[in-house]
N, C-alpha and C positions, 0 to 999 in steps of 0.2 A: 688365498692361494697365490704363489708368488707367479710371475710368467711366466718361469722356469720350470716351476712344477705342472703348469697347464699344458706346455707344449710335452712335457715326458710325457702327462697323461692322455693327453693325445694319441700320441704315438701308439700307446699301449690300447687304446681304444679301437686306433684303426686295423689292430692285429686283426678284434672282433668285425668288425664292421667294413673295412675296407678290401680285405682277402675276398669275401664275396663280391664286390662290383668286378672285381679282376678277373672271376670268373665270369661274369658276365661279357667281358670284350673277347675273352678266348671263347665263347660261346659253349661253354664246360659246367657241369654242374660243379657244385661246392663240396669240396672234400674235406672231409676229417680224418685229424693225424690217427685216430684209433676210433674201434668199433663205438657204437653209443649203444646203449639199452634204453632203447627205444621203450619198451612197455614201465619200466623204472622210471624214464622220464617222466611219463603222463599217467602215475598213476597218484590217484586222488591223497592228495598231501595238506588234508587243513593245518597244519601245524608249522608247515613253511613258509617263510615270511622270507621277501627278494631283501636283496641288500640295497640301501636308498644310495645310490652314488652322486644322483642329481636332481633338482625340485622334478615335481612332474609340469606340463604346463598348467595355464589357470583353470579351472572347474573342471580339469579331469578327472574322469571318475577312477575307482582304484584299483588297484592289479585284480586281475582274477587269477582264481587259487587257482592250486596245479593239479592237474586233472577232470576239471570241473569244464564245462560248456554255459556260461552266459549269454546272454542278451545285454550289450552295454549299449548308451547311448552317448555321444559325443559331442561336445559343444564344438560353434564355429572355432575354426585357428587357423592359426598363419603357419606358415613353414617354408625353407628353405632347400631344394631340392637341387640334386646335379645326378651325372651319368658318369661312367667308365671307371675306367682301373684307381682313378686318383681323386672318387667323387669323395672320399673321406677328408682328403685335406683341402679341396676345394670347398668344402660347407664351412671346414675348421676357418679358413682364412677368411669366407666370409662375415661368421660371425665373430669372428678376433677380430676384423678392423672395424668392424659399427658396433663393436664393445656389447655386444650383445649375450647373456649368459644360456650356459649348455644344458638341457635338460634333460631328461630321460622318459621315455623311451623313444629311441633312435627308429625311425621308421627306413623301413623297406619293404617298396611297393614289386609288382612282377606282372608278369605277359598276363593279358586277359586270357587268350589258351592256354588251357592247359598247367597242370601242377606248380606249385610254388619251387621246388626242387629244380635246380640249376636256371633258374627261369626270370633272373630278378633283371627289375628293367631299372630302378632307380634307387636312390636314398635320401633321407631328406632328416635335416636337424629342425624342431619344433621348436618355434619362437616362444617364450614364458608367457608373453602377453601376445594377443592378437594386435593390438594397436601400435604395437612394436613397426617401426618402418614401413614400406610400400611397397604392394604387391607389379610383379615385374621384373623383365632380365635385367640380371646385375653383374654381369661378364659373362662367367659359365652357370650361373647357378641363376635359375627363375623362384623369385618368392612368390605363392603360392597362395589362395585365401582358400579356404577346406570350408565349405556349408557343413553344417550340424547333421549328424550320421548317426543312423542305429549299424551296430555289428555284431555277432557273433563270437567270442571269441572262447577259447580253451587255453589256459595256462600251462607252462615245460617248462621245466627245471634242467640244469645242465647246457652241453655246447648243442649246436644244431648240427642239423644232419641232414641228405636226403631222406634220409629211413624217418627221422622223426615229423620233419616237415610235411612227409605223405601219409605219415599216419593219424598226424593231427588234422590235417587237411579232409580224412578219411571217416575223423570223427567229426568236424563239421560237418559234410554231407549226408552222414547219415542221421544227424539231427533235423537237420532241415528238409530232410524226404519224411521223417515222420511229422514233420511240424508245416507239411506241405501248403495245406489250409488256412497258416496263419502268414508264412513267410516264402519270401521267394530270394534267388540272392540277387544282390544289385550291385555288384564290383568284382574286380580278382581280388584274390587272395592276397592278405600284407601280412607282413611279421613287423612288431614291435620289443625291440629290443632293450634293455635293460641294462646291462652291466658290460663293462671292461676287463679283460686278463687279471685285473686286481683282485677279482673273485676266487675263491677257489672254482673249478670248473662243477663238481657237483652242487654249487650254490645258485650260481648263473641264474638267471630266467627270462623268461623271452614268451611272449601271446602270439598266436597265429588266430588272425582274424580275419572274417571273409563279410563284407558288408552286405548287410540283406535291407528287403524293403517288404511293404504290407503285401501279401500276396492274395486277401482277401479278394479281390478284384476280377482277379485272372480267369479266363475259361479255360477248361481242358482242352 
């Protein structure tokens, strides 16, 4: 891909991914230009397969289908994280000048209170390899080394929304109140993101994943 086309697809990238940090400095949740269908989104689609725009990083495990509720587990990784209205081209510049390649899924992490909807506190591009460069501020953006993580997550098809963001959200917790005995959660809520405007929007897909841990432990 010439440098020409990485910077358009960029740009095209941050339509998806950068509109919401902007909402995050206006302190605004994230809107969409038209209604979603929400229950259309998340409903059970084995036959859906996301469109690969970028590797995933190394020993990631694989998308989870749409609709469905997993249990994934995650190997350590590195990543690349910044803030505000311009965290998308802040990551891009990051890893354009240490020649480092783009992967998919684009994480966006949010406020431990409280729902994922209007709430996001960061974003962060995943290094392909952990041993890719060193963790540490490196202008505006802090690299990042992520310990190995069990999560939760449910697969959506299409753009995001408040409405589908809560109702995903909605279906993790009520997995994990019946699953009270085994797990407890141990993080806020992230979105992993997948694809670029290059998508048709009903193709899109994107995981809402809430990090849990053994809750065997716990006393009531």
């Amino acid at each position: 891909m010439t440098a020409e086309n990485l910077v358009y697809k960029a740009f095209a990238l941050s339509v998806t991914f950068g509109i919401a940090a902007a909402s995050v400095c206006a302190g605004q949740a994230q809107a969409t230009p038209e209604p979603s269908n929400t229950i259309g989104q998340l409903a059970v689609d084995p036959s859906f397969k996301p469109v690969a725009e970028a590797p995933l990083p190394k020993n990631f495990p694989p998308h989870t289908p749409v609709g469905k509720i997993e249990v994934k587990n995650y190997p350590a990784y590195r990543k690349a994280e910044a803030t505000g209205a311009v965290a998308f081209w802040t990551l891009f510049g990051h890893i354009k000048s240490a020649d480092i390649p783009m992967t998919a899924p684009v994480e966006m992490s949010y406020q431990v209170d409280g729902p994922p909807a209007g709430r996001e506190r960061a974003m962060a591009f995943l290094y392909e390899n952990p041993e890719t460069g060193s963790p540490g501020r490196q202008g505006n953006v802090e690299v990042i080394d992520v310990p190995a993580a069990t999560v939760l997550s449910v697969g959506v098809r299409g753009p995001r929304s408040d409405a589908v963001l809560a109702e995903a959200e909605r279906m993790l917790r009520t997995w994990l109140e019946q699953n009270k005995t085994r797990y407890e959660q141990g993080g806020p809520i992230r979105v992993m993101g997948y694809n670029s405007p290059f998508v048709a929007r009903d193709r899109q897909f994107f995981e809402v994943q809430m990090p849990i841990r053994d809750g065997t432990g716990k006393t009531e």
